[in-house]
N, C-alpha and C positions, 0 to 999 in steps of 0.2 A: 566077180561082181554079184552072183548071185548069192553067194554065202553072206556077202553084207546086206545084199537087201534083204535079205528073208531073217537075217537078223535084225538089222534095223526093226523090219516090220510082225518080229515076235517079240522082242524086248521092249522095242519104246512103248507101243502100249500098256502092254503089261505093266513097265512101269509108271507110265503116266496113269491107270489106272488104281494099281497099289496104292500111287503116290498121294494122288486126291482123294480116293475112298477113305485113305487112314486121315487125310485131312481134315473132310467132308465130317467122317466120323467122331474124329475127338473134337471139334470143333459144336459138332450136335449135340455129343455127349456131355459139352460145358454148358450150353445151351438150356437144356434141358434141365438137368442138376439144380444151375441159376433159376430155372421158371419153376421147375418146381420148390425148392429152397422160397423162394421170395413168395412164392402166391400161396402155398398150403401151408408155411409156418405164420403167415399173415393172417391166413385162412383161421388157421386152428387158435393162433392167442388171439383173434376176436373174436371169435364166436366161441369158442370151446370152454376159454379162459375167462369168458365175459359169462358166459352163461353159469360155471359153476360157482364164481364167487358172487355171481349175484342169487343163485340157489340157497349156497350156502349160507348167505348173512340173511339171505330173508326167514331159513332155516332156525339160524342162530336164535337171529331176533324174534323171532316168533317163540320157538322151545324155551329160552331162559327170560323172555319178560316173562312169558307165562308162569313158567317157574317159580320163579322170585315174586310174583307178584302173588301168587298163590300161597306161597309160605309169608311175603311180610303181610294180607291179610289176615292169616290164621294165627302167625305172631300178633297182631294188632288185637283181636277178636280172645285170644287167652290173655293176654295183660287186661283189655276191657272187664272182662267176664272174671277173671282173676280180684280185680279193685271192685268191682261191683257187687262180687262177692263177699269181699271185706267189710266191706259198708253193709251190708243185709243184717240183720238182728238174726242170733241165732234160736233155732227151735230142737225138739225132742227129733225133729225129721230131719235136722242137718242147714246148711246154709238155703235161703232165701232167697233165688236170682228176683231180683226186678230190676228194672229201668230207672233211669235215672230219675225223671216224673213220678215214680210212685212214693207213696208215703210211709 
């Protein structure tokens, strides 16, 4: 009788213990995974993914309007000055810029 209790009463624990801890365990270890999975990839495309594409295009937008808008002035500004030149009377000093108003 004693052999069984003092088994009963090393085993069952033990294994009620094993049993639940490994339970306990994988069941936390989903837990966790899940919370972490859903709150910091949540986390990170909105804030992470919001903030670069909105960097980026304001980025964008800012470097090539400037860009572009800097070269088709200067384009604009040489065809002007180009035809403004054409029209000018020529001298012994080369072409004549004026203004359109001028005489």
């Amino acid at each position: 009788m004693a052999f069984y209790l003092a088994n009963i009463l090393a085993l069952y624990p033990a294994y009620l213990l094993a049993f639940f801890r490994t339970f306990h365990l994988a069941f936390y270890l989903a837990y966790l995974l899940a919370y972490l999975l859903a709150f910091y990839l949540a986390y990170l495309m909105a804030f992470y993914l919001a903030n670069i594409l909105a960097l980026y295009l304001a980025y964008l937008l800012a470097f090539f309007l400037t860009f572009h808008l800097a070269f088709y002035l200067a384009y604009l500004l040489a065809c002007y000055l180009a035809v403004e030149a054409q029209r000018c009377s020529l001298s012994s000093k080369g072409p004549r810029l004026r203004s359109s108003g001028a005489h």
